[in-house]
N, C-alpha and C positions, 0 to 999 in steps of 0.2 A: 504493500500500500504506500510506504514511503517513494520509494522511487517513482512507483504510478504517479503521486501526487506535485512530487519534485520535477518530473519532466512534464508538464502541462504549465510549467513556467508560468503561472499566476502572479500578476505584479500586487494584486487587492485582495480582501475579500472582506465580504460584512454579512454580520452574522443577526439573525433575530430570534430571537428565543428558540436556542438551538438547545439548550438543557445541556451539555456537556464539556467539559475544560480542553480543548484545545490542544494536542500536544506540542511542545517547546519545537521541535525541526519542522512543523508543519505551519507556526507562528513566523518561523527563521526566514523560511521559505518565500513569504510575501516579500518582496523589495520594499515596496510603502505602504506593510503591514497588515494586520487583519481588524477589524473593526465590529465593535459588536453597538447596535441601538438599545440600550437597555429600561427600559418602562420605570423607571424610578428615577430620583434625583440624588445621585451619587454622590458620596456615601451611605447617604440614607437608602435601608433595604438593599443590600444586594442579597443574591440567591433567587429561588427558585418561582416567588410567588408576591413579588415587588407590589401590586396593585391590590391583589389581596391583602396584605399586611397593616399598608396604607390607609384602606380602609375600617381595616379593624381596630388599627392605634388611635381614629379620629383625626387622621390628616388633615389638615388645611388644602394641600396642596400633593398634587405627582405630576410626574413628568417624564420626558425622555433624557438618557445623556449618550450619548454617542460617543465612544471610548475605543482604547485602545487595549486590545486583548494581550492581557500578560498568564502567566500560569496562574497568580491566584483568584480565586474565586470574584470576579466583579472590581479586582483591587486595580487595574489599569488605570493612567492618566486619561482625562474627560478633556475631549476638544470643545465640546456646545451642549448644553441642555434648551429644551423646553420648556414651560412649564403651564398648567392644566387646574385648576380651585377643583375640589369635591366638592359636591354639591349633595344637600340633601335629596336626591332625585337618580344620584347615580349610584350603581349596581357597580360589580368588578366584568361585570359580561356587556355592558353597556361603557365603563370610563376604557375598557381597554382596544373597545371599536374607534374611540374617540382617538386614544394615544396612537394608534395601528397607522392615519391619518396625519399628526404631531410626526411621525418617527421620518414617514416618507417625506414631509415637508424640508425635516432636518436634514436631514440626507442630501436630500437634493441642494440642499442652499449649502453644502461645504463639501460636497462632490468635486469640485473643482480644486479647490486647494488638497482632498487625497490623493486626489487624480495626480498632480503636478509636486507634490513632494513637501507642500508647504505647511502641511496642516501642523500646529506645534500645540497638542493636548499639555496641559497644566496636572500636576498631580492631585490625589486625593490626599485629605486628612483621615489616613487611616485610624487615628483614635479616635472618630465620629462615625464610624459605622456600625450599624445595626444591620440587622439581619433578619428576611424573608423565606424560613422551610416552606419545605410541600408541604399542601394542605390532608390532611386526614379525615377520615369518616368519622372518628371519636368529635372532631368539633363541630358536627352538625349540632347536634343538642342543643338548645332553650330552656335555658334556668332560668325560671321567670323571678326568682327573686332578686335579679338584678340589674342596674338601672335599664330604664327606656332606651334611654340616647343608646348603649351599649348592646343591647338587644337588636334596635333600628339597625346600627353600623354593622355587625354580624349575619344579619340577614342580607344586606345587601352588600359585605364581602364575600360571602361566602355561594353567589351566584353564579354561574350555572351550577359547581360541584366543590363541596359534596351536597350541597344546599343544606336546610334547616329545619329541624321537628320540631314539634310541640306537642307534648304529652294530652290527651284530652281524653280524660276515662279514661277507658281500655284501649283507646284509638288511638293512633299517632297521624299527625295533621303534616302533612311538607306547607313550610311557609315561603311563598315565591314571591312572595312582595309587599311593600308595608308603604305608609303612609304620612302621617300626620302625629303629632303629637300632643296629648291636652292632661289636666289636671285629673287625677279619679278622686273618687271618697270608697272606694271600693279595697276588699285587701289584695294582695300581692298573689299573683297568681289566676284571679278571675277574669275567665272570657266570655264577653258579651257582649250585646248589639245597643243600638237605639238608631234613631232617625239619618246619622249621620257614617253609620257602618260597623264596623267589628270590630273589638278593644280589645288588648289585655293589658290589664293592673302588673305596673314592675313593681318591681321593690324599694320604687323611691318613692311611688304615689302617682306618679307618672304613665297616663296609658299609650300603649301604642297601639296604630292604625294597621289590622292588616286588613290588605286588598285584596289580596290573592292566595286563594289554600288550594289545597289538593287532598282527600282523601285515598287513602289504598286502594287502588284498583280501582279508581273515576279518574275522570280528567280535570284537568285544571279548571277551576274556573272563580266567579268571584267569590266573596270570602261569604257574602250572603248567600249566593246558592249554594256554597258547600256545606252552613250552618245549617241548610235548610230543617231536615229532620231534627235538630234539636229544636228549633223553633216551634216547630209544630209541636212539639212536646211542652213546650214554656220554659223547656231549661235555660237557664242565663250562665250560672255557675257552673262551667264545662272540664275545670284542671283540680277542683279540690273534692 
């Protein structure tokens, strides 16, 4: 594989969430280097899961940086970043369509100076970086005893996968999307409706909005027709 890779005489390359480090003579190899666009604002979050992380720590902000591939994990000099607000509104399956767009733009506007030899990346403060693993199926789960905002951001980091459950009965609910945030008098843990759509009580007093549920074996749909049969029962009180 080396010599294949070596006699194909590649002067660039860049790389996008390629998941894997690079070997050192196949780095050597580029004359003006390899390049990786990486979905985070470097240092902050390197690894595997930059956008997901971001949204679970309650970022303000993410973005692209466009770097220079060394052996260690993310730790390359950054030639340019992007940068992108989170919004309450964005999902990690929606802010990373968003960045997909940010990355190509970047690219393209310092394309020229990889091209020509020029581009001179600045280094990292590697004792500011934090780190982004793979996500796991153990953190789908929903503890409702703890805050809104932190529930809110969890549900919509952790979208498309592994996504997020919620205990109700005997039932387990996938939560594909949430909403709004408002005051309860209710305790921590209760899910239920009113005029305005489906709530659960955190543990701060705090309810959140969810829009969108999925029962086991139905399809997705909104959070009132998935409630439906308890409704029709008068249950309000669905997790305790």
């Amino acid at each position: 594989m080396k010599s294949f890779w070596t006699s194909l005489e590649i002067d660039l390359a860049i790389v996008v969430a390629y998941g894997h480090i690079l070997p050192s003579w196949m780095l050597d190899s580029c004359g003006l280097g390899a390049w990786n666009l990486h979905f985070s604002l470097l240092p902050r979050w390197r690894g595997a899961a930059p956008v997901n992380h971001a949204i679970l720590a309650g970022d303000a902000e993410t973005g692209v940086s466009l770097m220079r591939l060394t052996q260690g994990l993310d730790e390359g000099p950054v030639l340019a970043m992007s940068r992108r607000p989170i919004t309450m509104l964005d999902s990690s399956e929606s802010l990373l369509g968003q960045l997909a767009g940010d990355a190509a733009s970047l690219l393209e506007k310092h394309l020229p100076a990889l091209l020509d030899g020029t581009a001179r990346p600045e280094a990292q403060d590697h004792a500011a970086a934090t780190f982004a693993p793979k996500l796991t199926k153990e953190m789908s789960h929903l503890d409702p005893t703890r805050p809104a905002l932190e529930l809110h951001e969890r549900i919509r980091a952790l979208q498309p996968w592994p996504g997020t459950e919620l205990h109700a009965g005997d039932m387990v609910l996938k939560v594909l999307q949430v909403g709004n945030l408002k005051p309860s008098g209710l305790k921590a843990g209760t899910l239920c409706w009113d005029s305005e759509g489906v709530w659960l009580t955190a543990g701060d007093g705090q309810a959140l909005e969810f829009t969108r549920l999925q029962r086991p074996g139905k399809p997705a749909q909104s959070a009132l027709q998935t409630l439906q049969p308890w409704k029709a029962k008068g249950m309000r009180d669905l997790t305790n």
